[in-house]
N, C-alpha and C positions, 0 to 999 in steps of 0.2 A: 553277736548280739543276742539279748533275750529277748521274750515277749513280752511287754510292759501291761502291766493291772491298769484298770480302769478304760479299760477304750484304747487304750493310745498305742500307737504305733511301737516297733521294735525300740528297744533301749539297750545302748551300748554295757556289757558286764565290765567291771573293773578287776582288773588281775595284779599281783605282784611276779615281777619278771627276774630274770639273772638274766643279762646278755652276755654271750662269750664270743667274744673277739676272732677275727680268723685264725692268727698265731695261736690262741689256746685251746678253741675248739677241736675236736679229736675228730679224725678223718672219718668216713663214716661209709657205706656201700648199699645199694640195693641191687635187684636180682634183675634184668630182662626178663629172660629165660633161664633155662637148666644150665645151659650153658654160660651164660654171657654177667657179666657182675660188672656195675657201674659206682666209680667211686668219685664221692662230692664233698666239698668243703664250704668253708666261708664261715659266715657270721650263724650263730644260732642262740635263738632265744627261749628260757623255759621259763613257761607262763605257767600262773597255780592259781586256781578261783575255789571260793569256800561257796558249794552252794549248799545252805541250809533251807529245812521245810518243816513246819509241824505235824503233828499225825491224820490223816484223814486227809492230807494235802497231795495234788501229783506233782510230779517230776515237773521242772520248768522248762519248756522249749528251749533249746537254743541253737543258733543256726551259724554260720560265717560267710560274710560277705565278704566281694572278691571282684575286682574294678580295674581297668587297665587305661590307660590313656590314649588322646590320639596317635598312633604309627605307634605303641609296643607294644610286645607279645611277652609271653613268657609259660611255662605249663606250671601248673599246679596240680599237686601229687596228694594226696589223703590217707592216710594210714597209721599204723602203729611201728615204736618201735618192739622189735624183738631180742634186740642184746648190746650191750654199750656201742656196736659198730655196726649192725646192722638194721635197717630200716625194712618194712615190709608194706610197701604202698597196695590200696587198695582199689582205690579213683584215681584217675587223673581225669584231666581238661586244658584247652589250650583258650588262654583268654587275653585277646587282642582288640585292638580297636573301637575303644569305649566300650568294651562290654562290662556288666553289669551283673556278678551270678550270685548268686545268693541259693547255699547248699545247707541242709538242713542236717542235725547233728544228732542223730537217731542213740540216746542214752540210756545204757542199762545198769543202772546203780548195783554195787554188790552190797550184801548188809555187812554190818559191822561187828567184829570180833565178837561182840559180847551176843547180840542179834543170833548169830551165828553157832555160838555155844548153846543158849537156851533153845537153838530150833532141834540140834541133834543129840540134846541130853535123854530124848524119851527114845531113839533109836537103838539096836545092839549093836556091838561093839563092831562087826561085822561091816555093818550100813557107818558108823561112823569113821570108820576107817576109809572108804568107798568116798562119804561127802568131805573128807578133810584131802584127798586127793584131788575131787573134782576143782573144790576152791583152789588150791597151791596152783593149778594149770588154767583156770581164769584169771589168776593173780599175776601170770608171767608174762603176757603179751598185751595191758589193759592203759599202756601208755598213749594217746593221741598224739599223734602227730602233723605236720602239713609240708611240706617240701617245695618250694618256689625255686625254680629254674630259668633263668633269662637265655632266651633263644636267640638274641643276635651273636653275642659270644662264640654260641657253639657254632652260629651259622658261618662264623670267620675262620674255625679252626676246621669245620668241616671242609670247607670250598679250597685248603692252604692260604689263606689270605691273613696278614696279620693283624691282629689287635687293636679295633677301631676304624676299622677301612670300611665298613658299614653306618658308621653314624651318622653319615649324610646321605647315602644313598637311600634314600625314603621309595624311590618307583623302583629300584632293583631287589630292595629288601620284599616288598610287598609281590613282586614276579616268583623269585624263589620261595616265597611263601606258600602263594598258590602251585607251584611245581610240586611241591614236598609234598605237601598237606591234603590238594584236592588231585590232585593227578598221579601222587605217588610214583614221581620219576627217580629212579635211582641216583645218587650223589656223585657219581662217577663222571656221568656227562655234564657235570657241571664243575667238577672240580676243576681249578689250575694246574696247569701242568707242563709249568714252562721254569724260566731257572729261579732258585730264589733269590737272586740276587736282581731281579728286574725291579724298575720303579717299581712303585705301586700305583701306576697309573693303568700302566701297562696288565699291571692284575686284575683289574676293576674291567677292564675293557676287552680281557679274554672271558671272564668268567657274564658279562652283560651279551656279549658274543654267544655262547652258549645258549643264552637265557631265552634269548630273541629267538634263535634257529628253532630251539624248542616251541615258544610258544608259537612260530608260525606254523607248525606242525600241525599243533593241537587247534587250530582256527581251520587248518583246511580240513584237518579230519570231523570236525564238527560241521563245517560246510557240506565233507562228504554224506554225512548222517543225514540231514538236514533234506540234502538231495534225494537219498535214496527213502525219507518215508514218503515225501513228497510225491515220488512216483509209485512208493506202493497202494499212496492213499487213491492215485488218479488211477491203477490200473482196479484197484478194488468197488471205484464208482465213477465209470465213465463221464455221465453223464454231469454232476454234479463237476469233473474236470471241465468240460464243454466251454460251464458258464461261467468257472472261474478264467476260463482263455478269453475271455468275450473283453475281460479288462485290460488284457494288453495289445488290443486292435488297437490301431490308429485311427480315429477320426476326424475326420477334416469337417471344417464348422458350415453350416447350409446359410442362406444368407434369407433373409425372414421373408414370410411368406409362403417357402416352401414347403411342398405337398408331404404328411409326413410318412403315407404310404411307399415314395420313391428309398424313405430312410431305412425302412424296413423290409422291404424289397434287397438292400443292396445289404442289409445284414443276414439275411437268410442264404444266399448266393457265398457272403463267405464263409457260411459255417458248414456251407455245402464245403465248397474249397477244403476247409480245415479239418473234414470232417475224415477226408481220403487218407489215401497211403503214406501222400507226404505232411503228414500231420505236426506240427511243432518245428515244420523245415524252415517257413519263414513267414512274416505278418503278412495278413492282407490288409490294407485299408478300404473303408468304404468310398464307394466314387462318389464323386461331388453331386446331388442331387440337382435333377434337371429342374426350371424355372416352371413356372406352374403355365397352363393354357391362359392364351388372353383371354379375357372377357367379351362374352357374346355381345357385341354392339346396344345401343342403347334403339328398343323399337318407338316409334309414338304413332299412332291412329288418331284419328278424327272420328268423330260423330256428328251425323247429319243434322241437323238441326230445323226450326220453322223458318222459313220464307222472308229472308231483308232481316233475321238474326244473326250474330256471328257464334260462329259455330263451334262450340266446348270442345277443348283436346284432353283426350287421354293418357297419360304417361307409363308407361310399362316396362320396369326394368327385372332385368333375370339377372342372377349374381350367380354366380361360378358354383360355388362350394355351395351353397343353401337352395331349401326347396326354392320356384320363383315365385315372387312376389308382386301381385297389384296395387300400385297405385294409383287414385283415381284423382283427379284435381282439377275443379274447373277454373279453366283459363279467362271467360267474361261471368258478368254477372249474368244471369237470366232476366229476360225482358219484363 
């Protein structure tokens, strides 16, 4: 797509195509390495856009979006060709699982014959001999390219598996996915390697066999990791360990009313415990907190009073927990 004038969002370019078929398209290769040469077929399409601009105008943006569905994958390759059969990929990307890329198309226009005469007519013969070479070898490799690869395919020929034995297994595809891709386990421990003339049930269910042994592997060795910063973090700050240990005490629940210095009492005692040689050997719980003291009785006094009166009482209650308290209330009227 290009950039669209006036505000608006990306606008799709229109191209004239030749499609060629897989029977007449010509077999075609790119490199790995120095070594290694990868040969691919199938359908290919040559697409041709006229983009024109007037003078004093720049180069128009243009970018290629690139979208994948739920549960496919496939790599996409970016490059030029370099010679009727060979391809020279420059990018790649592996785009799976609803992604959405959008890669931008970095263009550097060459000028044109005539353009190109009038720039090195003022030059010697020397220099134009030198820029009519430069041209002839940006002229040879200035084809755009793009290469799409579907990965289940190769994932069937890789594993021995035949042709389409993947198109339902959605949670086996997406295992070996992550094996390949983020773990980089070699193809070997995964491959089949039993007779070919087994079901293919029987293939599906060696090669899911594999898959699993692997990944419980890779869940304990990440438990192991997991384990060991855990303990480098509690040997690098004791203390800070202490009070993360504080949360997997057992506590047993106090029943209301109780004192809440008995509760803290009986946590310092086990951090005493926890704190020793056999540290992380086994939980302590805190002991059940004891009931609180009864309450000091209730006192009442008299006061004497005048002669053939009855005589006003005082009431005086002391409460456990708080400072005591007087209250004073007369009991008759006064005469």
């Amino acid at each position: 797509g290009g950039g669209g004038g006036g505000g608006s969002g990306p606008a799709p370019v229109y191209t004239s195509a030749r499609l060629l078929g897989e029977g007449s398209a010509p077999c075609m290769r790119f490199a790995l390495n120095a070594a290694n040469m990868v040969s691919f077929g199938g359908e290919q399409t040559l697409h041709g856009m006229l983009a024109h601009r007037f003078s004093g105008e720049s180069v128009p943006s243009l970018s290629m979006r690139v979208r994948a569905r739920q549960f496919s994958s496939f790599v996409v390759m970016v490059g030029k060709i370099a010679s009727p059969e060979v391809f020279e990929p420059v990018h790649a990307i592996i785009v799976k699982d609803k992604d959405d890329v959008l890669m931008p198309l970095l263009l550097d226009p060459l000028p044109t014959p005539g353009e190109f005469r009038d720039a090195i007519s003022s030059l010697s013969p020397e220099q134009q001999r030198f820029a009519k070479a430069f041209r002839a070898m940006q002229l040879e490799s200035t084809l755009f390219a793009c290469l799409v690869v579907q990965i289940k395919p190769q994932l069937e020929t890789l594993l021995g598996l035949p042709q389409g034995a993947l198109t339902k297994e959605i949670a086996l595809t997406q295992q070996l996915m992550d094996l390949f891709i983020e773990y980089q386990v070699p193809s070997d421990l995964l491959t089949y390697a039993g007779e070919e003339e087994a079901p293919l049930a029987d293939k599906l269910a060696q090669v899911r066999k594999h898959a699993a042994s692997l990944m419980d592997m890779v869940k304990a060795s990440k438990q192991q990791q997991l384990d060991e910063e855990r303990q480098r973090a509690h040997y690098a700050d004791p203390l800070r360990g202490e009070s993360s240990d504080q949360s997997d005490v057992e506590e047993e629940e106090c029943d209301e009313g109780v004192a809440p210095e008995a509760v803290t009492r009986g946590r310092r005692m086990m951090l005493k415990k926890k704190g020793g040689a056999a540290r992380g050997a086994a939980s302590y719980a805190v002991q059940k907190c004891a009931p609180p003291p009864p309450a000091p009785p209730m006192m009442m006094m008299s006061a004497l009073g005048p002669p053939g009166a009855p005589a006003p009482q005082m009431a005086m209650m002391a409460c456990a927990d708080e400072a005591p308290q007087v209250r004073v209330r007369a009991l008759n009227p006064e005469p």
